[in-house]
Backbone bond lengths (Angstrom), bond angles and torsions (degrees), N, CA, C in turn:
res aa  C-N    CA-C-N  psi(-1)  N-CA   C-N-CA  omega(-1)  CA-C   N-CA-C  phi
1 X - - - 1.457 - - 1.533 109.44 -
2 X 1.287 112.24 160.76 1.463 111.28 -166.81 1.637 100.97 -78.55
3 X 1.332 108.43 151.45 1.704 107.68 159.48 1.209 127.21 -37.54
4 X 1.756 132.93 105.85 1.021 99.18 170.09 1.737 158.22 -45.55
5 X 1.430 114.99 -40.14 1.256 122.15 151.76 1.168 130.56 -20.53
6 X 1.646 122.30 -43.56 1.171 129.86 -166.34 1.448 105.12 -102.90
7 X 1.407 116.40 13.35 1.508 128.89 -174.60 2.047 80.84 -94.25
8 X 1.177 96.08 -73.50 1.272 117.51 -178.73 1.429 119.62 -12.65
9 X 1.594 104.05 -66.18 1.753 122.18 164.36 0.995 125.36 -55.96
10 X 1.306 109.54 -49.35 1.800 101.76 158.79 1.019 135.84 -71.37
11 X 1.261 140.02 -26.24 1.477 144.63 175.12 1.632 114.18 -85.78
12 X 1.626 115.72 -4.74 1.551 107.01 172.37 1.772 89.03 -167.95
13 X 1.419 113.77 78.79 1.492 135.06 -179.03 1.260 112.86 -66.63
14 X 1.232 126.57 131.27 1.541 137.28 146.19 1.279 115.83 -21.90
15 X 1.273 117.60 159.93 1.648 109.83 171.04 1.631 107.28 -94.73
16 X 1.134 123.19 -17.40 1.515 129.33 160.07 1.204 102.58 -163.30
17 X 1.485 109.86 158.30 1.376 143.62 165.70 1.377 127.58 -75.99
18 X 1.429 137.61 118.09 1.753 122.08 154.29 1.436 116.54 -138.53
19 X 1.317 128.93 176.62 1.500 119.13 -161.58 1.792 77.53 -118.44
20 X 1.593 111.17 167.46 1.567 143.41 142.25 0.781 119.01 -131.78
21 X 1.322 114.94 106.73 2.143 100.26 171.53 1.333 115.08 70.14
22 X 1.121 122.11 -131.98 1.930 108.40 175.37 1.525 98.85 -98.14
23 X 1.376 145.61 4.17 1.153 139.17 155.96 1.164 159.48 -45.00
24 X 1.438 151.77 73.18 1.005 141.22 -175.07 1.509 127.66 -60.85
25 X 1.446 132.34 102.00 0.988 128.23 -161.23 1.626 105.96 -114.00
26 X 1.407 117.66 131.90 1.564 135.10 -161.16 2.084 97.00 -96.02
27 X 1.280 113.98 141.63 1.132 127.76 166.46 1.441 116.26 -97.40
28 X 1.648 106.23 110.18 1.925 103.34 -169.55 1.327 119.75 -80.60
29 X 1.447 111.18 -40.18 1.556 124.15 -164.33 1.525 101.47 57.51
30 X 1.371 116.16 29.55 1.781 102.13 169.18 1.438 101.99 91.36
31 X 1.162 129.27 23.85 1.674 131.64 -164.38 1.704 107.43 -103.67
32 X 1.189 87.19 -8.05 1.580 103.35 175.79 2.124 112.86 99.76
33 X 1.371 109.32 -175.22 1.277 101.60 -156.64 1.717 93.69 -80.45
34 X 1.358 131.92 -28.50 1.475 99.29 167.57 1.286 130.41 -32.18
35 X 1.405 114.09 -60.42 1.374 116.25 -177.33 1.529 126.99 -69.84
36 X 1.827 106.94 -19.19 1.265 93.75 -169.80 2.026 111.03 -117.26
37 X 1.300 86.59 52.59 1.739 94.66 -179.70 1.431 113.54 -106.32
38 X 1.477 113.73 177.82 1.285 107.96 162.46 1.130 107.40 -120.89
39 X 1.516 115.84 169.68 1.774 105.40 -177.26 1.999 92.94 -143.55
40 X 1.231 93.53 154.29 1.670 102.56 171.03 1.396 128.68 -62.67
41 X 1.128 115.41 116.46 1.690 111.46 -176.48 1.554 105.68 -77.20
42 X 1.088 105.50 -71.21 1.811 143.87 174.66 1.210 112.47 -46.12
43 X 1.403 122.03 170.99 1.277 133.36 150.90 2.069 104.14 -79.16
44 X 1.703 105.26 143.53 1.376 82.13 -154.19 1.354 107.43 -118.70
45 X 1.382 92.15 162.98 1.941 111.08 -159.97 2.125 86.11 -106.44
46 X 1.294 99.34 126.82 1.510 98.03 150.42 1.089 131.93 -86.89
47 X 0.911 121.58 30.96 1.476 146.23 172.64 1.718 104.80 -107.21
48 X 0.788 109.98 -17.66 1.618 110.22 178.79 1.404 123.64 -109.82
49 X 1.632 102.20 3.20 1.711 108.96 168.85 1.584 109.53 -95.80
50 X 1.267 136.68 -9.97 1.197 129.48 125.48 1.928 122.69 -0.64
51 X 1.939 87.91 -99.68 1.226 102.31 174.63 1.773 132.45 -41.85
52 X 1.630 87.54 -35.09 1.267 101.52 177.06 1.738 119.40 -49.51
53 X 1.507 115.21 -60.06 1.508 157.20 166.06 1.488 87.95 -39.95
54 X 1.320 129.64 -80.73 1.508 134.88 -168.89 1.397 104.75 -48.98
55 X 1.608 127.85 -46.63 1.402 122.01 -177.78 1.891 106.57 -68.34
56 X 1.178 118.00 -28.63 1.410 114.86 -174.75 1.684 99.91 -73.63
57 X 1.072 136.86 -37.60 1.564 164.15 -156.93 1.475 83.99 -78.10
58 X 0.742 133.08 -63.89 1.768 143.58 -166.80 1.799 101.00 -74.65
59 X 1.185 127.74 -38.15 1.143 107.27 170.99 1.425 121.46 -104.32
60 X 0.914 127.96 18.53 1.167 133.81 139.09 2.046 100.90 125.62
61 X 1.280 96.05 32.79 1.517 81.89 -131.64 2.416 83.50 -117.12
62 X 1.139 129.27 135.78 1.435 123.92 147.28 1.546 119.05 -32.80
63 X 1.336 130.37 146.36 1.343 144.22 -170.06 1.611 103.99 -79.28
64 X 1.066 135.64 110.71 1.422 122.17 -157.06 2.060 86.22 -161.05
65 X 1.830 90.27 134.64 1.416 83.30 -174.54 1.546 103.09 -146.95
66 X 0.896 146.01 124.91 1.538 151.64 -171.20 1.497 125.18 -87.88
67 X 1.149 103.26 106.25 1.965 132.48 -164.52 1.525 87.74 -73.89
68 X 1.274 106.82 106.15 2.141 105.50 155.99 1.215 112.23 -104.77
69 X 1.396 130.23 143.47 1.548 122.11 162.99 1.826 116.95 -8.84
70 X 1.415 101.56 130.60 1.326 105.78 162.16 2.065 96.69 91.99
71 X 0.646 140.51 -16.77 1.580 163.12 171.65 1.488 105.86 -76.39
72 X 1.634 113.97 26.30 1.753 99.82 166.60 1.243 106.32 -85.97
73 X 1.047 158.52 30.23 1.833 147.88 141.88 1.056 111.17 -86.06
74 X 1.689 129.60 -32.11 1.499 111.95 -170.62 1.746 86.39 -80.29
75 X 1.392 115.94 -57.18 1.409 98.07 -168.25 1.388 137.82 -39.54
76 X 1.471 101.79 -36.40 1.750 113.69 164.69 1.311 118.63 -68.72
77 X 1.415 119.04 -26.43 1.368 116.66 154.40 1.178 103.59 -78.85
78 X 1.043 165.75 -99.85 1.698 154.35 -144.25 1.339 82.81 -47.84
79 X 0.955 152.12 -77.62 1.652 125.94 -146.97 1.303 125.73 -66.45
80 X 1.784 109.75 -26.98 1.551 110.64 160.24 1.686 112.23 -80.33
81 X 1.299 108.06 27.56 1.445 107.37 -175.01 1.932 99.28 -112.02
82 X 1.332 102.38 4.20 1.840 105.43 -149.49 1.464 130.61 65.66
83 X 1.492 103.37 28.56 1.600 99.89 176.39 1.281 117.33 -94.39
84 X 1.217 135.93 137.63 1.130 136.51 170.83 1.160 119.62 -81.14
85 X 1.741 118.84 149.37 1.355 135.25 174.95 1.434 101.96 -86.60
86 X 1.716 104.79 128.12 1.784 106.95 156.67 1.329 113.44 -154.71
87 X 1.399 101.22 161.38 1.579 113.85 -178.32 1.588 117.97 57.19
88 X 1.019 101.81 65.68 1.572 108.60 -167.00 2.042 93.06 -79.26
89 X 1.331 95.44 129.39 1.916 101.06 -161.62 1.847 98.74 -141.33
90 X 1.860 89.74 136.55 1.361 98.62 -172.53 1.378 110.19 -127.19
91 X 1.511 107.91 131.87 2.001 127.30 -168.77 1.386 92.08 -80.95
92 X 1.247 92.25 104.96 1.882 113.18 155.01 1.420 133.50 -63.85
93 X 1.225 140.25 142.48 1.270 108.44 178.05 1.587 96.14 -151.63
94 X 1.365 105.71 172.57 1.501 115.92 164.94 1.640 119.52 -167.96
95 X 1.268 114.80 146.90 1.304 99.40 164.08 2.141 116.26 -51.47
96 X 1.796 98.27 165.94 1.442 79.49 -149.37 2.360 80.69 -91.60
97 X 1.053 115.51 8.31 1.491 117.28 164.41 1.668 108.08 -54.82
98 X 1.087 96.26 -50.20 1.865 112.47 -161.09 1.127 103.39 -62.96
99 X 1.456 132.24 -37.72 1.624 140.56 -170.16 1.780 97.72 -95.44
100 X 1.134 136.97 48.75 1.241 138.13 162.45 1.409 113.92 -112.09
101 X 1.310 110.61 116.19 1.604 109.47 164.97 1.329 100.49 -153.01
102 X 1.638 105.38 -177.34 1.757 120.97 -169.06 1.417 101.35 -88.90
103 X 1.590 99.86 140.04 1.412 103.62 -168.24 1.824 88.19 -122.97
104 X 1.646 99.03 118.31 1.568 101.55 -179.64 1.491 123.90 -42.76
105 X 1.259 139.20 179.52 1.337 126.69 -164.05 1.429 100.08 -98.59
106 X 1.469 109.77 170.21 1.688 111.27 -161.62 1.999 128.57 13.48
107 X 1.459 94.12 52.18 1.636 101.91 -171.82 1.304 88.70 -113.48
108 X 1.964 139.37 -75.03 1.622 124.63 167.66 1.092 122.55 -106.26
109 X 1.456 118.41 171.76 1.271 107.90 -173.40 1.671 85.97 -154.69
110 X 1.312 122.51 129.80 1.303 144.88 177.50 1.619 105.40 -69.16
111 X 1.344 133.50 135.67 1.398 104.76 157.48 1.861 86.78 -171.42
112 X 1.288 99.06 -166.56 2.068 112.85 176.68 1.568 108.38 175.30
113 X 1.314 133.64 143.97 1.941 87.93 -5.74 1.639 127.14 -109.99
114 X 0.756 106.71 -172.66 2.078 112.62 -145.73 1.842 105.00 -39.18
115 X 0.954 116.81 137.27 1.555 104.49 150.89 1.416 136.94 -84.26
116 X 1.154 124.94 148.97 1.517 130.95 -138.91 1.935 95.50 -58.43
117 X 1.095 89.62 -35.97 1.977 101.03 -176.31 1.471 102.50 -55.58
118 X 1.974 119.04 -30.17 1.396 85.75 -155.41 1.744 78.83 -109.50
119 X 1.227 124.57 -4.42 1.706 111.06 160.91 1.575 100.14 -56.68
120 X 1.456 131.98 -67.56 0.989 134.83 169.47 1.722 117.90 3.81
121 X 1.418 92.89 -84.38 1.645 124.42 -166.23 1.385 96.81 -59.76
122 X 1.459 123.28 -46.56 1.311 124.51 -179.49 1.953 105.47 -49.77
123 X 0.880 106.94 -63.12 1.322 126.52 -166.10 1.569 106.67 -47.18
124 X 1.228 100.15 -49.87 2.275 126.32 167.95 1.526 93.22 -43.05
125 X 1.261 116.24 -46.79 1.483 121.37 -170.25 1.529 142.18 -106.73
126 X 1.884 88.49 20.27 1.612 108.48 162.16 1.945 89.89 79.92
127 X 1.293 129.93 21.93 1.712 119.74 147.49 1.020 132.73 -104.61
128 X 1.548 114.13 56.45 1.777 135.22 -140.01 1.715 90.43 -62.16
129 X 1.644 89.34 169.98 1.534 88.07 165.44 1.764 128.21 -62.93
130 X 1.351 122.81 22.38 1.165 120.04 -173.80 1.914 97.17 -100.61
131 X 1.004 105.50 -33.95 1.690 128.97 178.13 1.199 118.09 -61.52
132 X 2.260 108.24 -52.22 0.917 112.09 172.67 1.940 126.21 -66.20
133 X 0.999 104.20 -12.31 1.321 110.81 -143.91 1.535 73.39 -86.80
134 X 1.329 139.51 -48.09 1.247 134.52 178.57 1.609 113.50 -18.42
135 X 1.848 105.05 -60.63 1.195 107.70 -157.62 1.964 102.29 -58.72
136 X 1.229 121.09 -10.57 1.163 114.31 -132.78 1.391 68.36 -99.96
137 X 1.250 136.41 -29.29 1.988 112.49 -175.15 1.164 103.42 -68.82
138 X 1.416 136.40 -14.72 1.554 115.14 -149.26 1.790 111.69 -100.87
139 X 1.415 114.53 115.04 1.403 120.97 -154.04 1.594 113.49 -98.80
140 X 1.161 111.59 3.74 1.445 122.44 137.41 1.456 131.47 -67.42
141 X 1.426 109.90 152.99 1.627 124.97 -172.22 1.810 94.65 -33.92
142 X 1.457 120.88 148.69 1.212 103.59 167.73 2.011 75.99 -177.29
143 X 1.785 96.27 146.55 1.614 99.04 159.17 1.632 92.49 -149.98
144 X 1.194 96.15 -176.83 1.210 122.73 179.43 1.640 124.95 -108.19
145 X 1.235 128.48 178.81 1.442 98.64 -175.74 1.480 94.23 -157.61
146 X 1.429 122.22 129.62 1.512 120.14 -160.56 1.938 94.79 -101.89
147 X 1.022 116.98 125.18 2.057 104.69 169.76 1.219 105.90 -101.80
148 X 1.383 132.73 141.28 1.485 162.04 -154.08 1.685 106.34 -128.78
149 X 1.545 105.08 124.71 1.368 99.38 -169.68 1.574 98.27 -160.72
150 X 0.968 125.52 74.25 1.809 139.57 170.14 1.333 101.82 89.12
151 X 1.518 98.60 65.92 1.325 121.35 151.54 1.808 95.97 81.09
152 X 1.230 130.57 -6.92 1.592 124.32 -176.34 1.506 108.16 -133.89
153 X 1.424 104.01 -177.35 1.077 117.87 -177.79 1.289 140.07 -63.93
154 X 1.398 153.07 61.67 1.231 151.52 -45.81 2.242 86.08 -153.48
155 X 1.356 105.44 -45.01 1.823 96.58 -129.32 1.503 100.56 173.29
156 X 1.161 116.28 109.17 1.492 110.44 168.20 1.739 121.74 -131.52
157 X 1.436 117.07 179.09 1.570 102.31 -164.19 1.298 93.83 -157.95
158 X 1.379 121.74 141.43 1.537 108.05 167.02 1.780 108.40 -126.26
159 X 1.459 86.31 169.17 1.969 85.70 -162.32 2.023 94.90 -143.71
160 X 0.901 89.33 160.92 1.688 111.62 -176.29 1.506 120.60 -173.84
161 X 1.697 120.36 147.52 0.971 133.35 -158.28 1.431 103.80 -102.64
162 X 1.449 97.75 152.41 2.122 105.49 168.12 1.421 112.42 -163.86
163 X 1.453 119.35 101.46 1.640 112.80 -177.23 1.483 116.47 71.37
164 X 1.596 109.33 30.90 1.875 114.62 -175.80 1.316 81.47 76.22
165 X 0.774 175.29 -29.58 1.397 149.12 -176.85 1.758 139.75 -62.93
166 X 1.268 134.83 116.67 1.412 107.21 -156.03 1.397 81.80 -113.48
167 X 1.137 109.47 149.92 2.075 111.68 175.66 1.851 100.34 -132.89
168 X 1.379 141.11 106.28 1.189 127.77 120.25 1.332 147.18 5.94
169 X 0.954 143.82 126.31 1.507 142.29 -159.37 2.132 106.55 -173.83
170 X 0.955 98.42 146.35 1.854 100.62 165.91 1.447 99.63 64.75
171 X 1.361 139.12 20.75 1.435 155.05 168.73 1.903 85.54 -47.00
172 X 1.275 96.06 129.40 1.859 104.10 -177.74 1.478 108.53 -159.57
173 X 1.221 126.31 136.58 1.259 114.77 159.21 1.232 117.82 -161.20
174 X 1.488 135.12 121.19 1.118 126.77 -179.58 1.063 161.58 27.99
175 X 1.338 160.65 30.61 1.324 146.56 -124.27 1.592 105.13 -37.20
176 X 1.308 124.42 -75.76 1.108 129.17 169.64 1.579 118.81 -13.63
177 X 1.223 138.71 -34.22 1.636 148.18 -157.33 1.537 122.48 -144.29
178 X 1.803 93.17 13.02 1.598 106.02 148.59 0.991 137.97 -34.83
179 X 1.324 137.81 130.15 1.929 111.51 168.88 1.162 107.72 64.90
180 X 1.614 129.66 40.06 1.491 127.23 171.50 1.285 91.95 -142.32
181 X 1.528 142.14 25.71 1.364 125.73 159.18 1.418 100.03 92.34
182 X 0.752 104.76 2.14 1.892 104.81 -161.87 2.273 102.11 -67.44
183 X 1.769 85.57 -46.68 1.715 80.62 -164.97 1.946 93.82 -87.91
184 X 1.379 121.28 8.40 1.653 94.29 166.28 1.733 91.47 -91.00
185 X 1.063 138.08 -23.63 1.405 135.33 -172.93 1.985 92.22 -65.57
186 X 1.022 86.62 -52.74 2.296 60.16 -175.49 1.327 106.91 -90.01
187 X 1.677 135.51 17.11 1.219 128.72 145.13 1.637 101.73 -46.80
188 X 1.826 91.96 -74.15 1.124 79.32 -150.71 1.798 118.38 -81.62
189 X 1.011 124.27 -5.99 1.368 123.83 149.22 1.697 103.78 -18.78
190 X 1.599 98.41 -79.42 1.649 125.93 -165.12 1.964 97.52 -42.49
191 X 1.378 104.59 -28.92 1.813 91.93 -156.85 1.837 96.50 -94.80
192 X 1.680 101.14 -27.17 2.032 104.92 177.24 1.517 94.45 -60.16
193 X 1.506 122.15 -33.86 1.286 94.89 -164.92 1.659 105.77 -110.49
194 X 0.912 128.97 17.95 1.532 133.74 136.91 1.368 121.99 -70.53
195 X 1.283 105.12 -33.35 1.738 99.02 178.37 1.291 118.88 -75.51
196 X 1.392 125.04 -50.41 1.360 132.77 139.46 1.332 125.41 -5.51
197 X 1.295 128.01 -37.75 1.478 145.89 -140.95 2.052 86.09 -134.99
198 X 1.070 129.51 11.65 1.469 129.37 155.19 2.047 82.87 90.59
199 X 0.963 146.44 34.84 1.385 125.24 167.51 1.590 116.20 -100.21
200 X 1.392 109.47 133.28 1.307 134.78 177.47 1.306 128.51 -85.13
201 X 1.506 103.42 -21.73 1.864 110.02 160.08 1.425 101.34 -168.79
202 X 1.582 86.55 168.29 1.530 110.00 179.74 1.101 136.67 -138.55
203 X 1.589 119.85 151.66 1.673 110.90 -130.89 1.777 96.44 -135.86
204 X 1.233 141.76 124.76 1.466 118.00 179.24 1.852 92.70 -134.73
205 X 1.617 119.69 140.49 1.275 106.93 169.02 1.723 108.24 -89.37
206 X 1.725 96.66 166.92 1.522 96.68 -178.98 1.496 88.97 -156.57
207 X 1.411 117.18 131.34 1.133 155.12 -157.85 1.492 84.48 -87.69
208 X 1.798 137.53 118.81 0.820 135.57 -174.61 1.508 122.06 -60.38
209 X 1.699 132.39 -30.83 1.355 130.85 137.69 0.901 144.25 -72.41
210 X 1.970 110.63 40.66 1.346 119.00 163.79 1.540 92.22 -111.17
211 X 1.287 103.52 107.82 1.424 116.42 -178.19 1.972 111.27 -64.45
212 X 1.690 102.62 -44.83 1.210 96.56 -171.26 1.603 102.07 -75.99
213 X 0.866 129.49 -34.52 1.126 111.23 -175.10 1.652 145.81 -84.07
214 X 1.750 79.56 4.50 1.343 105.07 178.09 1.688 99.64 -90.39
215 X 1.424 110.32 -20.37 2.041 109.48 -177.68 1.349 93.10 -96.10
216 X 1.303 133.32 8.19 1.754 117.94 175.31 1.528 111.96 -112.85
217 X 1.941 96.46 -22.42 1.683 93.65 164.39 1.563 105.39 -76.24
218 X 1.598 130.28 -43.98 1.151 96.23 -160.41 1.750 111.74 -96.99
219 X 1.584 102.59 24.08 1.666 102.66 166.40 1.598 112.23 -95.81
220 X 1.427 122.25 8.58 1.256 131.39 -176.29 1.816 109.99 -109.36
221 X 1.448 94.40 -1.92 1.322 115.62 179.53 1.792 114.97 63.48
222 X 1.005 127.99 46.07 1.474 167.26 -165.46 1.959 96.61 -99.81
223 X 1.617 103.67 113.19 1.774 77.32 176.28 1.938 84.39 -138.53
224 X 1.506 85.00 168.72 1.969 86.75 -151.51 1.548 92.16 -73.77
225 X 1.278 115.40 145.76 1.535 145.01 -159.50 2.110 86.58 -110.51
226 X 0.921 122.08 -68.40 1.801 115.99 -175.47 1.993 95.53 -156.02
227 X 1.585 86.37 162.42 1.410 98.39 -175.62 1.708 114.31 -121.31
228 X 1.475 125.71 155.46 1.714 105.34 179.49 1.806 95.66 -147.28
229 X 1.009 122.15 173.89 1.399 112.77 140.12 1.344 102.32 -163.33
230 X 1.313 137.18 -179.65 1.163 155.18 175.20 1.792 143.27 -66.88
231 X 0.875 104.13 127.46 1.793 93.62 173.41 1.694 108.45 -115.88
232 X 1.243 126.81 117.85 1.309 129.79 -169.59 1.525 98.29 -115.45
233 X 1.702 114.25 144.33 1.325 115.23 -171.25 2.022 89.32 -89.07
234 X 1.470 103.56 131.40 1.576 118.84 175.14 1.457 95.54 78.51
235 X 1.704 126.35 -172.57 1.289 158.13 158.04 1.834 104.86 -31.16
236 X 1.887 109.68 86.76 1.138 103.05 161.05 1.708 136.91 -26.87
């Protein structure tokens, strides 16, 4: 199976790429900290989180660097550096068989690209156009998925493919239509129409204090594939 990480980059891309030192550092434009971290290429030199810091400094961007399994030296260096740990987030996965179920009638509907309601709704729900604009580089199969829930706009999710792989991202739904089934209905919307589209599994992240969505990945039978979280220079 492919690396996860590199599931990651492709299915919700930087706006550009550059290296520091053994670093790979992501360009966000405000897209949030997926896109705008750096991550370790190398075996690592502290001498190269410097450069690292200076390339984030230059694009306009906070020093922010992403801890994956196996990454306890940079973290002990970022933490004797004053960086803080946040959002510690775990890659779900499943074959994409396992994530199939009945999705009630007019509840999702797969499609691309987005309609203005579910840019809208996104936006209601903190996936501003800096988030959206993400989806719009990625030139692989990819839709979006609107959820319907008393007659309106309920909850939306978007999904895209990489190497059979389908990964989730922008998972949203309402306050109002929480806890009504609403976000396994555009799971599985999101996974009929990945399978369709040749995918062999499926992957969604979940921010370890998203409680519900950590009991809907593992009631879909989804079990965590790798774990990462962040070190941000000052107050994540």
């Amino acid at each position: 199976m492919t690396e996860p990480f590199g599931i990651i980059d492709a299915s919700w891309p930087a706006a550009s790429l550059r290296r520091a030192g053994g670093f790979l550092i992501r360009e966000g434009k405000g897209g949030g900290s997926r896109v705008s971290c750096a991550t370790l290429e190398v075996p690592l030199e502290e001498a190269d989180i410097p450069a690292a810091e200076a390339a984030h400094v230059a694009l306009g961007q906070v020093p922010r660097f992403m801890i994956r399994g196996g990454e306890e030296a940079l973290d002990a260096a970022l933490a004797a550096r004053g960086y803080v740990a946040h959002d510690p987030t775990r890659i779900w996965s499943a074959p994409i068989a396992r994530v199939q179920g009945e999705v009630p009638p007019v509840t999702a509907f797969a499609h691309w690209p987005p309609l203005q309601i579910v840019r809208d709704l996104w936006s209601e729900l903190q996936v501003g156009p800096e988030r959206q604009a993400i989806m719009e580089r990625i030139t692989e199969p990819k839709a979006c998925v609107l959820g319907r829930r008393d007659d309106r706009a309920a909850g939306a999710a978007f999904v895209t493919l990489h190497e059979g792989i389908a990964m989730v991202h922008a998972l949203a739904v309402a306050p109002a239509f929480r806890r009504k089934g609403l976000a396994r209905a555009l799971i599985y919307e999101a996974a009929r129409w990945a399978k369709e589209q040749g995918a062999t599994q499926f992957e969604m992240l979940v921010v370890e204090a998203n409680d519900a969505s950590t009991s809907l990945a593992k009631s879909l039978g989804m079990t965590v594939r790798q774990s990462y979280h962040y070190r941000c220079k000052g107050a994540a």
